[in-house]
PDB file of N, CA, C and O in Angstrom:
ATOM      1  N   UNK A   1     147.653  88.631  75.027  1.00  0.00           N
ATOM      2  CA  UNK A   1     146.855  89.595  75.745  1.00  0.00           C
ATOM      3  C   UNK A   1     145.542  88.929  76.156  1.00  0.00           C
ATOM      4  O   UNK A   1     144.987  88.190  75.343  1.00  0.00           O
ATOM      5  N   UNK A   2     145.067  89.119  77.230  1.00  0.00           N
ATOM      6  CA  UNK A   2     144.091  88.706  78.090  1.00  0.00           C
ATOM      7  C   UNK A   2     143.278  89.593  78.152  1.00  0.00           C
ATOM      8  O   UNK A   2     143.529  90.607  78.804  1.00  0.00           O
ATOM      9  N   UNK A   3     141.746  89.381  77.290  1.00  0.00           N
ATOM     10  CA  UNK A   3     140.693  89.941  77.554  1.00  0.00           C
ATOM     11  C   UNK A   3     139.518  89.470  78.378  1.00  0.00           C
ATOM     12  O   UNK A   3     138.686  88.593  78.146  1.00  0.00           O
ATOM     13  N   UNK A   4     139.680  90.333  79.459  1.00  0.00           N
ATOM     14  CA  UNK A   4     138.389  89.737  80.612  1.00  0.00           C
ATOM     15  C   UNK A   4     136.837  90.846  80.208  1.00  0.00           C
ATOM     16  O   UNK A   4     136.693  92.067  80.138  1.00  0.00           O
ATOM     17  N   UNK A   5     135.956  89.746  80.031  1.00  0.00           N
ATOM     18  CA  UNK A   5     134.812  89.938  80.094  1.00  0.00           C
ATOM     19  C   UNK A   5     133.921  90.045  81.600  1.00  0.00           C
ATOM     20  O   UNK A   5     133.951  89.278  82.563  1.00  0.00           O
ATOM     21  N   UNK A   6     133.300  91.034  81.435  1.00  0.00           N
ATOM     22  CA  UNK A   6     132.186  91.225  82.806  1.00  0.00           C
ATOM     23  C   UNK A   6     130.986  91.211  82.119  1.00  0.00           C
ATOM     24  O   UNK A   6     130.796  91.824  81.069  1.00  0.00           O
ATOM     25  N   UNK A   7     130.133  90.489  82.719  1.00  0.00           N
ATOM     26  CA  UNK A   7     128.599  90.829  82.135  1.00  0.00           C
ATOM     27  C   UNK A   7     127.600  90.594  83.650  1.00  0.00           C
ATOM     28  O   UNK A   7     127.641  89.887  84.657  1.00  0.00           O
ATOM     29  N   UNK A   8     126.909  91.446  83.186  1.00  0.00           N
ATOM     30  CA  UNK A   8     125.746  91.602  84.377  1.00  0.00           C
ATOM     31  C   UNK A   8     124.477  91.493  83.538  1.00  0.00           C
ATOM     32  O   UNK A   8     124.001  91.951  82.499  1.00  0.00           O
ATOM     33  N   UNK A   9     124.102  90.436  84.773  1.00  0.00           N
ATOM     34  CA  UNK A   9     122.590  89.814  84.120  1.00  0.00           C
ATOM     35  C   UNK A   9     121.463  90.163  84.941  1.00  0.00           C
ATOM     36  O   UNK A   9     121.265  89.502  85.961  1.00  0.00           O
ATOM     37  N   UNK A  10     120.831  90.944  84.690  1.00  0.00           N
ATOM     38  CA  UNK A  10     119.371  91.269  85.574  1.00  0.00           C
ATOM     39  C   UNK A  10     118.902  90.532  85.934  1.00  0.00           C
ATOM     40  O   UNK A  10     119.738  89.630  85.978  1.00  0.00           O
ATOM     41  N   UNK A  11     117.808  90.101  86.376  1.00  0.00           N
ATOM     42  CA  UNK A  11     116.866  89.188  86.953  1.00  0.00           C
ATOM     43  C   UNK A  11     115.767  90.440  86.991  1.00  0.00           C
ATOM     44  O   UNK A  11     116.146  91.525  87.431  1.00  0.00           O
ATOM     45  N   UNK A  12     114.370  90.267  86.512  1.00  0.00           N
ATOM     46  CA  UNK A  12     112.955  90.637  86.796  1.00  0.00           C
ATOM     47  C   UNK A  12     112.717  89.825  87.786  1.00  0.00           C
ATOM     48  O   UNK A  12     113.070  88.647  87.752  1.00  0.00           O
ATOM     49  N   UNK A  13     112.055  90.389  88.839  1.00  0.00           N
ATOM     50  CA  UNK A  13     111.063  89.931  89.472  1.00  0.00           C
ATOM     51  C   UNK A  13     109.751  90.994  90.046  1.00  0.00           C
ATOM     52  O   UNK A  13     109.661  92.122  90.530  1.00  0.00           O
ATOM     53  N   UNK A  14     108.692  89.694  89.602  1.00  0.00           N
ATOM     54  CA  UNK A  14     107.400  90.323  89.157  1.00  0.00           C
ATOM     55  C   UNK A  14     107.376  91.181  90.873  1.00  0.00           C
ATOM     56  O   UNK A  14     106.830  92.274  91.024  1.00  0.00           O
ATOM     57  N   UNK A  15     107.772  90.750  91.523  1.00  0.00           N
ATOM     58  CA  UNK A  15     107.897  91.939  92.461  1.00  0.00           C
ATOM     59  C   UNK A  15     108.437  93.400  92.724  1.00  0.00           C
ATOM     60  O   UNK A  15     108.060  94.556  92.914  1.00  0.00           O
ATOM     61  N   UNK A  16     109.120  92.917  92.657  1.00  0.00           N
ATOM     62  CA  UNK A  16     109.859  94.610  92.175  1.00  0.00           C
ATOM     63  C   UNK A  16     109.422  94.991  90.920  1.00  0.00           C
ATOM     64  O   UNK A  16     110.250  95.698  90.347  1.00  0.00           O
ATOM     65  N   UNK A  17     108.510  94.793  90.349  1.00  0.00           N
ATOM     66  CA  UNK A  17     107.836  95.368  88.860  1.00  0.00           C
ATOM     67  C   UNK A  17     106.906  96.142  89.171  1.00  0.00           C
ATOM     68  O   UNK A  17     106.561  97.257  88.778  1.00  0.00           O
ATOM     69  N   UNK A  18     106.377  95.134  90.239  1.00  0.00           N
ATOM     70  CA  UNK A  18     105.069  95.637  90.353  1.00  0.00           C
ATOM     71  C   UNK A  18     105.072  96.432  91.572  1.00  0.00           C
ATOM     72  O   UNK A  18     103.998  97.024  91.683  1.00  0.00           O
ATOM     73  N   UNK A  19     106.132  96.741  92.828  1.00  0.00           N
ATOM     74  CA  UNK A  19     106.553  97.807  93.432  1.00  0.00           C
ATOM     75  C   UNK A  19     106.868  98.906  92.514  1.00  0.00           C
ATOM     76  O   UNK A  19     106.105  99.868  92.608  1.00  0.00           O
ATOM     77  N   UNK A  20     107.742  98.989  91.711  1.00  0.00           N
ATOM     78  CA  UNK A  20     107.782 100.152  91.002  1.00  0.00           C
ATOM     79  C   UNK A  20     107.016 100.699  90.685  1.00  0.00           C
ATOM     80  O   UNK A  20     106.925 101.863  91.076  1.00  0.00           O
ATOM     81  N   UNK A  21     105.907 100.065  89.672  1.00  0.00           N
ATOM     82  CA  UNK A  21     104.428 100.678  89.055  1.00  0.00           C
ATOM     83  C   UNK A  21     104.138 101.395  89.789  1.00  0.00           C
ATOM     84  O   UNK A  21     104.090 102.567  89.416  1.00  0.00           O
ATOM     85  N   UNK A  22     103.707 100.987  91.568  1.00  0.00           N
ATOM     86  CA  UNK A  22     102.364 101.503  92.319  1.00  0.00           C
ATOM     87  C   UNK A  22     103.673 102.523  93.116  1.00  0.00           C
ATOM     88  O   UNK A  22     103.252 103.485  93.758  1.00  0.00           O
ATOM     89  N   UNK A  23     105.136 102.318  93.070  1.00  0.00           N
ATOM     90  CA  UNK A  23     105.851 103.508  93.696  1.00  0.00           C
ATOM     91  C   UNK A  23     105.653 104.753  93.173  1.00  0.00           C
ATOM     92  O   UNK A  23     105.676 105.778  93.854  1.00  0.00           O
ATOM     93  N   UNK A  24     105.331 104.691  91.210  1.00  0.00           N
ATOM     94  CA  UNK A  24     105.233 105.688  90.348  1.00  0.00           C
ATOM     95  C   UNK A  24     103.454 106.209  90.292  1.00  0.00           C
ATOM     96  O   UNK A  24     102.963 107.297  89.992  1.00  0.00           O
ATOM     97  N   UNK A  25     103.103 105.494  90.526  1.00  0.00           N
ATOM     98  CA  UNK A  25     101.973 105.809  90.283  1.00  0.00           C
ATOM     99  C   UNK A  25     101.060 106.987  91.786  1.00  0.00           C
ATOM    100  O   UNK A  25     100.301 107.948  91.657  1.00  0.00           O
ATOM    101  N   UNK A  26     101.605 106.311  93.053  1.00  0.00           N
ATOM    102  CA  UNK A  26     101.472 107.085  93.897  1.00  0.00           C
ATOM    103  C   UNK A  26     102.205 108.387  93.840  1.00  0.00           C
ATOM    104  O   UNK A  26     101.559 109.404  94.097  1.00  0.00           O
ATOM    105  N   UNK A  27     103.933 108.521  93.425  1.00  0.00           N
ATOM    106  CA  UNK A  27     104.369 109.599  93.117  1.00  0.00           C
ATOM    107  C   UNK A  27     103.826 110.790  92.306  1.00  0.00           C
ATOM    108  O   UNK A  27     104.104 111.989  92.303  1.00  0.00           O
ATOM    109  N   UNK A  28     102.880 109.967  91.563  1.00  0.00           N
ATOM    110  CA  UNK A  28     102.237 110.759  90.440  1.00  0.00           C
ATOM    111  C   UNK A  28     101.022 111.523  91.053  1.00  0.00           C
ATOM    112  O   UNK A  28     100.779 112.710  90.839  1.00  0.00           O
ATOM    113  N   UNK A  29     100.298 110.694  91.836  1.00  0.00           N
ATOM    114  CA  UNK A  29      99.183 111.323  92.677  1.00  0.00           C
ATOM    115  C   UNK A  29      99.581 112.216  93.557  1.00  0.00           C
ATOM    116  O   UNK A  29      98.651 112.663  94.229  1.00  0.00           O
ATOM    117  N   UNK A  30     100.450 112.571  93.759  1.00  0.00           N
ATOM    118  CA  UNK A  30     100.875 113.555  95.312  1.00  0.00           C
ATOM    119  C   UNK A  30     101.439 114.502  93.859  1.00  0.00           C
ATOM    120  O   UNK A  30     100.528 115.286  93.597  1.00  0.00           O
ATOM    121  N   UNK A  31     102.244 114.627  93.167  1.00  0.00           N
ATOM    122  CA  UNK A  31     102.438 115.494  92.023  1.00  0.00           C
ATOM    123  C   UNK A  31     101.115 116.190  91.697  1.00  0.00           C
ATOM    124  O   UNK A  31     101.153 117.417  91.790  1.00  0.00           O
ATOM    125  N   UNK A  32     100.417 115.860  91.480  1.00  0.00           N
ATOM    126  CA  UNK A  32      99.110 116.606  90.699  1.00  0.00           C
ATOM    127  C   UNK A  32      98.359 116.863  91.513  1.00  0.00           C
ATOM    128  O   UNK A  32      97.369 117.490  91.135  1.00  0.00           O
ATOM    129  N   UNK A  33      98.455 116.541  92.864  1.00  0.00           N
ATOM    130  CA  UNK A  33      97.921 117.125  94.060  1.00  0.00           C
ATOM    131  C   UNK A  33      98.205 118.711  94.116  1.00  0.00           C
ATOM    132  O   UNK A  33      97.430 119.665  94.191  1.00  0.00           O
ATOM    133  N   UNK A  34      99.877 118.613  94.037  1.00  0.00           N
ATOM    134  CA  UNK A  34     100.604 119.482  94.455  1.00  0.00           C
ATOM    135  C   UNK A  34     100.800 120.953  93.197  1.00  0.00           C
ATOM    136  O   UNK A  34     101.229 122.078  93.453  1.00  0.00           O
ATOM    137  N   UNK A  35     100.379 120.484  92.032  1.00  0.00           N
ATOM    138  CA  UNK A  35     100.365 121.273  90.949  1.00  0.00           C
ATOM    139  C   UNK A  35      98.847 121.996  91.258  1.00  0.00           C
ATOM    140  O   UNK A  35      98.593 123.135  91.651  1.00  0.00           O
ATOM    141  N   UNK A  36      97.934 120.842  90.910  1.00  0.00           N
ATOM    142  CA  UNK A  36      96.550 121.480  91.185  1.00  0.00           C
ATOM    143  C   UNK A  36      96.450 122.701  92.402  1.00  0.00           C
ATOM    144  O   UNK A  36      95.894 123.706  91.960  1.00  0.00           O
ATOM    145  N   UNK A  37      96.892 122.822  93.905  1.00  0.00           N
ATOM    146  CA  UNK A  37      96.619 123.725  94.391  1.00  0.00           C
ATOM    147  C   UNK A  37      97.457 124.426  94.637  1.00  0.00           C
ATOM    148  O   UNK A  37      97.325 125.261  95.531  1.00  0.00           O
ATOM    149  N   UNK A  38      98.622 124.302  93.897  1.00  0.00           N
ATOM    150  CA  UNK A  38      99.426 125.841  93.169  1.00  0.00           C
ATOM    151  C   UNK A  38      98.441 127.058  92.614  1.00  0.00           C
ATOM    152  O   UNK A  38      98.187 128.230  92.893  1.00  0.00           O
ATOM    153  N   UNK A  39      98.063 126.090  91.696  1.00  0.00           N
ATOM    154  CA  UNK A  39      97.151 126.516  90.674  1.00  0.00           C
ATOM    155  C   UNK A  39      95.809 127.397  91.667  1.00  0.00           C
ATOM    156  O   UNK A  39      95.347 128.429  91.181  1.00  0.00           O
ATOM    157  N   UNK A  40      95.491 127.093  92.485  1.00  0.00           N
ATOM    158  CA  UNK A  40      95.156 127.407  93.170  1.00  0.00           C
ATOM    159  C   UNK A  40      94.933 128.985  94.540  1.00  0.00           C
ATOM    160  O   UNK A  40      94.019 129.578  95.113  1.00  0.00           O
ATOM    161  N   UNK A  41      96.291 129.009  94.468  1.00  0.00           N
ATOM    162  CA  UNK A  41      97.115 130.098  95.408  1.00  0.00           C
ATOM    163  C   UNK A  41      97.619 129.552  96.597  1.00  0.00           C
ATOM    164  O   UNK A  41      98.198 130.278  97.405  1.00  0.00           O
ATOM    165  N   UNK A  42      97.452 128.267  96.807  1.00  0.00           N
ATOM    166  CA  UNK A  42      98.130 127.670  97.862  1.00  0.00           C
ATOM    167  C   UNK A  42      99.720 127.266  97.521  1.00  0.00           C
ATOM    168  O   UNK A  42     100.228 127.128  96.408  1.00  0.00           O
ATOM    169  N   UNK A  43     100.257 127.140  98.659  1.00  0.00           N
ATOM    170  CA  UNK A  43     101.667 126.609  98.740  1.00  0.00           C
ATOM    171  C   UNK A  43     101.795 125.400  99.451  1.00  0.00           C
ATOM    172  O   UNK A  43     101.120 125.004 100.401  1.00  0.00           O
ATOM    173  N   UNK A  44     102.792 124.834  98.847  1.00  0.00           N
ATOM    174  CA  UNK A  44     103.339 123.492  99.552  1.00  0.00           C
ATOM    175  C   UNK A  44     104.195 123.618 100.560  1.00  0.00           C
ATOM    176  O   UNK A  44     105.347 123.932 100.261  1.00  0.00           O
ATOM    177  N   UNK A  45     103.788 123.368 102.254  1.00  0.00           N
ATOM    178  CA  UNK A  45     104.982 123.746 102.494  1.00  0.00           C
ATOM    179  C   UNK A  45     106.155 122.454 102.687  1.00  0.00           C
ATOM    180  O   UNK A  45     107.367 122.642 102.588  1.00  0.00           O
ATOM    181  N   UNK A  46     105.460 121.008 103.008  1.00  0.00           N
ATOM    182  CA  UNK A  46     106.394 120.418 102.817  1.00  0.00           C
ATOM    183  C   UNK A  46     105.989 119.574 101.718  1.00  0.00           C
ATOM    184  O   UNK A  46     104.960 119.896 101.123  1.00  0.00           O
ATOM    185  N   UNK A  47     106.867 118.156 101.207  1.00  0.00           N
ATOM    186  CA  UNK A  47     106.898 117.237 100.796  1.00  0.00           C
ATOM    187  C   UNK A  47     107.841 116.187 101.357  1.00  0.00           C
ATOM    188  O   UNK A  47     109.010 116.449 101.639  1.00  0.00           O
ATOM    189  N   UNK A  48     107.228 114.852 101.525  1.00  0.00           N
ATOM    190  CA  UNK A  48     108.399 113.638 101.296  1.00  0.00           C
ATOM    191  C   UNK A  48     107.624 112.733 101.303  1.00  0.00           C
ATOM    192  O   UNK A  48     106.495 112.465 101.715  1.00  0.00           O
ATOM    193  N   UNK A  49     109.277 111.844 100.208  1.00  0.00           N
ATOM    194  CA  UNK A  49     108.592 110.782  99.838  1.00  0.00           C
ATOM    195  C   UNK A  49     108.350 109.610 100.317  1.00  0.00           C
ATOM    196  O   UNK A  49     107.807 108.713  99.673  1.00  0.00           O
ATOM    197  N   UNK A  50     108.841 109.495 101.816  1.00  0.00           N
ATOM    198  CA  UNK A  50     108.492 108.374 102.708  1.00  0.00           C
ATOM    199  C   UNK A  50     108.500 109.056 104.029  1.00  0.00           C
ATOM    200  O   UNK A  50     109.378 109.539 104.743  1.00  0.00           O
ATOM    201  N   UNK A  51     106.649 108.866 104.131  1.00  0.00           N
ATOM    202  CA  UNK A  51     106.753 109.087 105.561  1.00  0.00           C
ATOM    203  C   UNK A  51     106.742 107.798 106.210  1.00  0.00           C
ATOM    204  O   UNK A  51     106.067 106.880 105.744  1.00  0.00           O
ATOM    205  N   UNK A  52     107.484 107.654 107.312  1.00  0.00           N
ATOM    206  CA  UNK A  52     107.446 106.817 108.182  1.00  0.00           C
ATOM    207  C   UNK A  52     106.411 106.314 109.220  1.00  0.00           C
ATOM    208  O   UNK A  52     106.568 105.253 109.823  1.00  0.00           O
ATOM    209  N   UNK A  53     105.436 107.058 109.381  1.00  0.00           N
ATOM    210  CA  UNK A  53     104.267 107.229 110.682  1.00  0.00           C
ATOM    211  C   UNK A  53     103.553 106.054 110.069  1.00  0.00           C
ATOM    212  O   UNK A  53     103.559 105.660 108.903  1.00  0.00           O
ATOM    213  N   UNK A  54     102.847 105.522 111.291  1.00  0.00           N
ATOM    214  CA  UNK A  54     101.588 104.893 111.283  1.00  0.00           C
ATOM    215  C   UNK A  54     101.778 103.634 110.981  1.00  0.00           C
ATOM    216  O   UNK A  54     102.840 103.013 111.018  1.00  0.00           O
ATOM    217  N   UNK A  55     100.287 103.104 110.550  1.00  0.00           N
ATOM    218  CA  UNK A  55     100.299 101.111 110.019  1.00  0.00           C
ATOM    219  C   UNK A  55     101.517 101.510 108.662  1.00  0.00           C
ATOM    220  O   UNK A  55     101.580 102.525 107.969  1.00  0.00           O
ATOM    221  N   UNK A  56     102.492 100.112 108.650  1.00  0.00           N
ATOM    222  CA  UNK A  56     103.521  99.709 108.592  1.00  0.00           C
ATOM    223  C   UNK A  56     102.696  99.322 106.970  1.00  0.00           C
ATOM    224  O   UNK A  56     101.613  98.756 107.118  1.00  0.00           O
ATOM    225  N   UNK A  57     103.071  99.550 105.685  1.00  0.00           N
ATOM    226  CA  UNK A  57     102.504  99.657 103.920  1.00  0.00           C
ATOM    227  C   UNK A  57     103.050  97.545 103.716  1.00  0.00           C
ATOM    228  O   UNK A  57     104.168  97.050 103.861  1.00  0.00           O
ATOM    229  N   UNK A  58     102.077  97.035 103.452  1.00  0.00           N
ATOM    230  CA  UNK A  58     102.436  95.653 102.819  1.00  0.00           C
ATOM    231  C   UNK A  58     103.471  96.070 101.881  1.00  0.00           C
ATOM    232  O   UNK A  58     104.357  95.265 102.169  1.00  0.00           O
ATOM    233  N   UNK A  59     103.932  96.782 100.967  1.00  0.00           N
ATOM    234  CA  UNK A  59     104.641  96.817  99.886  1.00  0.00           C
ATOM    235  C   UNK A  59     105.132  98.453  99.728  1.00  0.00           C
ATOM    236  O   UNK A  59     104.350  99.198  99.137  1.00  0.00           O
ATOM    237  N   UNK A  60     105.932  98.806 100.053  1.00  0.00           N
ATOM    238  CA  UNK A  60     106.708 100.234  99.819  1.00  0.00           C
ATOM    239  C   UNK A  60     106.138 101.003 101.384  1.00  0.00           C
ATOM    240  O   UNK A  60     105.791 100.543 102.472  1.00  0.00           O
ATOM    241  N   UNK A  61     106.242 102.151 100.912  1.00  0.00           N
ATOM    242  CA  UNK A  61     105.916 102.985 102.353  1.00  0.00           C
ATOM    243  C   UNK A  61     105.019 104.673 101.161  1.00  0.00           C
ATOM    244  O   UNK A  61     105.015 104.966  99.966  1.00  0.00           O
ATOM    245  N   UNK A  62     104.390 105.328 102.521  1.00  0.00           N
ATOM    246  CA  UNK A  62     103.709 106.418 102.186  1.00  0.00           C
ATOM    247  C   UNK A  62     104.098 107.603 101.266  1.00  0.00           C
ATOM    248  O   UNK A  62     105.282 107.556 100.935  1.00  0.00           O
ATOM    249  N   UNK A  63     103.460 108.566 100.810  1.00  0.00           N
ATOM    250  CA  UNK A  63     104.460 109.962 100.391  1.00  0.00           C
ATOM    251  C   UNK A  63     102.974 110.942 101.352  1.00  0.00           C
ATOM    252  O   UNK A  63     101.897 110.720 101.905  1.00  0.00           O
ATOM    253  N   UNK A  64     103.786 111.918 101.060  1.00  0.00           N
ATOM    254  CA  UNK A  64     102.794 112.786 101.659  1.00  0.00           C
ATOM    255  C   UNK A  64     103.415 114.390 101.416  1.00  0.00           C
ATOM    256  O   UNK A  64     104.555 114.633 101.023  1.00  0.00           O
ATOM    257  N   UNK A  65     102.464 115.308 101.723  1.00  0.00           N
ATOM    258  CA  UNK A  65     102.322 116.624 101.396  1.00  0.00           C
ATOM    259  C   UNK A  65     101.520 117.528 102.675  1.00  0.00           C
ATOM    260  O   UNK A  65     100.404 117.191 103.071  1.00  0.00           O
ATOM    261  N   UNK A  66     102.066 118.397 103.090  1.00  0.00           N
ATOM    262  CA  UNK A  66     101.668 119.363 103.757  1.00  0.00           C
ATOM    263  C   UNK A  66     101.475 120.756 102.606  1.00  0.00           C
ATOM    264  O   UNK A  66     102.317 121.092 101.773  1.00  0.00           O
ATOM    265  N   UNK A  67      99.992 121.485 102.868  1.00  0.00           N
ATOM    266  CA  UNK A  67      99.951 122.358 101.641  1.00  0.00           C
ATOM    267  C   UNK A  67      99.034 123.119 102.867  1.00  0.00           C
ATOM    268  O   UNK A  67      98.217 122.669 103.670  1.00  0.00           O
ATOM    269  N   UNK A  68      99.539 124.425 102.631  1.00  0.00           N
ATOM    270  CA  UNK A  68      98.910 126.118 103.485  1.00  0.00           C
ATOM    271  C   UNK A  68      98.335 126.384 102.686  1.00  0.00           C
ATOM    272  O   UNK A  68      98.386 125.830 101.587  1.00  0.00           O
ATOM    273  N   UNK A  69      97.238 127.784 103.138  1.00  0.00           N
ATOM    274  CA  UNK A  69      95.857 128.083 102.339  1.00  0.00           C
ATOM    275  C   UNK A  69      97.108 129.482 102.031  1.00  0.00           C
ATOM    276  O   UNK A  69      98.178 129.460 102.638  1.00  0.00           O
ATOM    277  N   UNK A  70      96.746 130.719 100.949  1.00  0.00           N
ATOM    278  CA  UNK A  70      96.913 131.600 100.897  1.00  0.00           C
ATOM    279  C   UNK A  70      97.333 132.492 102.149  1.00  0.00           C
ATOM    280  O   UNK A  70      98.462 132.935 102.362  1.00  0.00           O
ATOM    281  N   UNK A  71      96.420 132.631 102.779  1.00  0.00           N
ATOM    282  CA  UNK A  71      96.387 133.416 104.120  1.00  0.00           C
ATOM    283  C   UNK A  71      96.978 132.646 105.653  1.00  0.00           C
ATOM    284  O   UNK A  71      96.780 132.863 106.849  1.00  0.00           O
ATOM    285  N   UNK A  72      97.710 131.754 104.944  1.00  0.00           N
ATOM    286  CA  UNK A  72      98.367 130.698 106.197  1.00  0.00           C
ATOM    287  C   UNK A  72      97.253 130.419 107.300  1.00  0.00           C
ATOM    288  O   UNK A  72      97.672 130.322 108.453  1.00  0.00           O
ATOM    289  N   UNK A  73      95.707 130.260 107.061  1.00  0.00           N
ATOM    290  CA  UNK A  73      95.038 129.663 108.515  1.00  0.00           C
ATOM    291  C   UNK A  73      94.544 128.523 108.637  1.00  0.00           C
ATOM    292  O   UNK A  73      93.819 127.965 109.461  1.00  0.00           O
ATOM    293  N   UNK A  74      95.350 128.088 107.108  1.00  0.00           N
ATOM    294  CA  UNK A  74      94.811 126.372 107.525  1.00  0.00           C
ATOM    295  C   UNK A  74      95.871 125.685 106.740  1.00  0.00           C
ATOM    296  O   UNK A  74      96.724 126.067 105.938  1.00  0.00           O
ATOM    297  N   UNK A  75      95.498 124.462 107.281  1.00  0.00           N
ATOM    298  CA  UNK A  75      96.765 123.524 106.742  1.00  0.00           C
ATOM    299  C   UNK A  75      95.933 122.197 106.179  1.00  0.00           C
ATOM    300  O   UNK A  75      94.904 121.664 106.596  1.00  0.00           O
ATOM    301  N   UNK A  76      96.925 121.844 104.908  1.00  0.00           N
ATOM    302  CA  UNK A  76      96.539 120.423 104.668  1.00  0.00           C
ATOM    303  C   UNK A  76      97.115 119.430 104.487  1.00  0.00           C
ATOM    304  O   UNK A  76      98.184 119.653 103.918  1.00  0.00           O
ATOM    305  N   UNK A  77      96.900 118.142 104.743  1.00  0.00           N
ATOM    306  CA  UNK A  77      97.903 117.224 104.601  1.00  0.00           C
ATOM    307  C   UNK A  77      97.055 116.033 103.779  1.00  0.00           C
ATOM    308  O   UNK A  77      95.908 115.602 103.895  1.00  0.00           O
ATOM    309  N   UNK A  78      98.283 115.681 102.809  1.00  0.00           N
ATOM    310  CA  UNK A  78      97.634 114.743 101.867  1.00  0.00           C
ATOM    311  C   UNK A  78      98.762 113.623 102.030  1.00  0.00           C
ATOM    312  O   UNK A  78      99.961 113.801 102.247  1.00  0.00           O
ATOM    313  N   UNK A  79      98.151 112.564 101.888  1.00  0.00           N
ATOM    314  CA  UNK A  79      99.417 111.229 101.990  1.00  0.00           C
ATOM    315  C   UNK A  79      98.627 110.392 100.942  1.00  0.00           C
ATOM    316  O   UNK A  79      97.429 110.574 100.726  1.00  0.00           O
ATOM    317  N   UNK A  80      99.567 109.244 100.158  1.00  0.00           N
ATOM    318  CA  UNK A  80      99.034 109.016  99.454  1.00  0.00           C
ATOM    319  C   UNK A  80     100.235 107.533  99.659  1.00  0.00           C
ATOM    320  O   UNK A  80     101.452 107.622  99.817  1.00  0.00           O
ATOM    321  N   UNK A  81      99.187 105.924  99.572  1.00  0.00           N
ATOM    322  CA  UNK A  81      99.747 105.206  99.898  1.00  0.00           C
ATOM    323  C   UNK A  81     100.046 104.114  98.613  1.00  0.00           C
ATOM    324  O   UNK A  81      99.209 104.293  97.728  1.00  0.00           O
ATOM    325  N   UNK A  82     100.654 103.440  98.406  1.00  0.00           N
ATOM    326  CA  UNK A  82     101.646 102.225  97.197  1.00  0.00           C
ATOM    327  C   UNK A  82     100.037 101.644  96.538  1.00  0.00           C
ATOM    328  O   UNK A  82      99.903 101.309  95.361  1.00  0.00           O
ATOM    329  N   UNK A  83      98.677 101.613  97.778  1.00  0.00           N
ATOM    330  CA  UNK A  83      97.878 101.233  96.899  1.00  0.00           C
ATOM    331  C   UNK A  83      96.579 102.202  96.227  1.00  0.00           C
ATOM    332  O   UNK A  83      95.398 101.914  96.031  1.00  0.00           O
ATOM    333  N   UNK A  84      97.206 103.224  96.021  1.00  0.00           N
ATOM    334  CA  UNK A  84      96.760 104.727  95.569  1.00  0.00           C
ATOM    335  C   UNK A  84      95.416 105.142  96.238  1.00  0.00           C
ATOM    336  O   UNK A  84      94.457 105.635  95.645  1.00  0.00           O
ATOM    337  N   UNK A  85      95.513 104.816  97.796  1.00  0.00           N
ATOM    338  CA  UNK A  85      94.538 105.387  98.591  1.00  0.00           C
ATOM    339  C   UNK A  85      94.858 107.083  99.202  1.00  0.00           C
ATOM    340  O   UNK A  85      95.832 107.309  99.921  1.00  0.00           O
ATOM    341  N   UNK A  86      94.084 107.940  98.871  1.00  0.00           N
ATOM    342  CA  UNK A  86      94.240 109.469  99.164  1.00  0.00           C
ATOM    343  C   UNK A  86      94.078 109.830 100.355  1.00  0.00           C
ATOM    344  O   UNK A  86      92.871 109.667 100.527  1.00  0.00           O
ATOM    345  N   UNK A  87      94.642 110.337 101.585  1.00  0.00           N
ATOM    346  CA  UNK A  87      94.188 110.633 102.853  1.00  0.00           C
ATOM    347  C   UNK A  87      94.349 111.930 102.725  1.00  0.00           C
ATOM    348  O   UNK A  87      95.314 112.490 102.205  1.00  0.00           O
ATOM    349  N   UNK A  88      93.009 112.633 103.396  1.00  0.00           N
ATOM    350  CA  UNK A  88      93.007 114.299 103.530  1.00  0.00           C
ATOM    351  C   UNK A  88      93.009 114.473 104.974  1.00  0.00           C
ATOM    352  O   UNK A  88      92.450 113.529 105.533  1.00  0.00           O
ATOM    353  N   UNK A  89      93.351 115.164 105.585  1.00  0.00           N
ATOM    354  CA  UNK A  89      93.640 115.794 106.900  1.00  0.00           C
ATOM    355  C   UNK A  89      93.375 117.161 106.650  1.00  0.00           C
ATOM    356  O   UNK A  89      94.159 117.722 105.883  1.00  0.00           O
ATOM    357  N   UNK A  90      92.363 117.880 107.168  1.00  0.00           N
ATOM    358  CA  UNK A  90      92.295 119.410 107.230  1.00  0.00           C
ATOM    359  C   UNK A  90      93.071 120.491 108.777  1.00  0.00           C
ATOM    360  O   UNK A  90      92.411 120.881 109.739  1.00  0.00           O
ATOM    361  N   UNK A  91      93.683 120.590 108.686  1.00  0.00           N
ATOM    362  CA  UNK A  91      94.211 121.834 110.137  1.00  0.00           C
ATOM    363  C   UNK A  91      93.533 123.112 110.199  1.00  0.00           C
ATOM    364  O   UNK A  91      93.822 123.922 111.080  1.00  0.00           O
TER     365      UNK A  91
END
């Protein structure tokens, strides 16, 4: 009887390490964005986690958040980029 072995060997690279970190770490900032003005009385109306628009991210791509006031007359948009810079946009 013939037993075949498979093994899979990872490879780290300090790149993709260190993409992950700042992928999680931005995820985390648009999260507590999005809790905080719950908390608030606002709603989210969208989320995603890669926007595509604009200058092109050295390393991963954007997330971003669209969030309405209570009374729907304003809008906000938060994006938040791989090197945990916050952009506010008021509507």
């Amino acid at each position: 009887m013939t037993v075949i072995e498979r093994r899979v060997i990872l490879g780290i690279n300090k790149c993709v390490v260190v993409t992950l970190c700042l992928s999680q770490v931005a995820q985390h900032y648009i999260l507590c964005i999005q809790t905080f003005v719950k908390s608030l009385g606002w709603h989210v109306l969208a989320y995603n986690n890669h926007i595509g628009v604009g200058d092109l991210e050295p390393v991963g791509n954007a997330l971003g958040a669209i969030i309405v006031s209570p009374f729907h007359d304003k809008y906000v948009h938060f994006s938040v980029n791989f090197y945990s810079t916050v952009h506010c946009t008021l509507c």
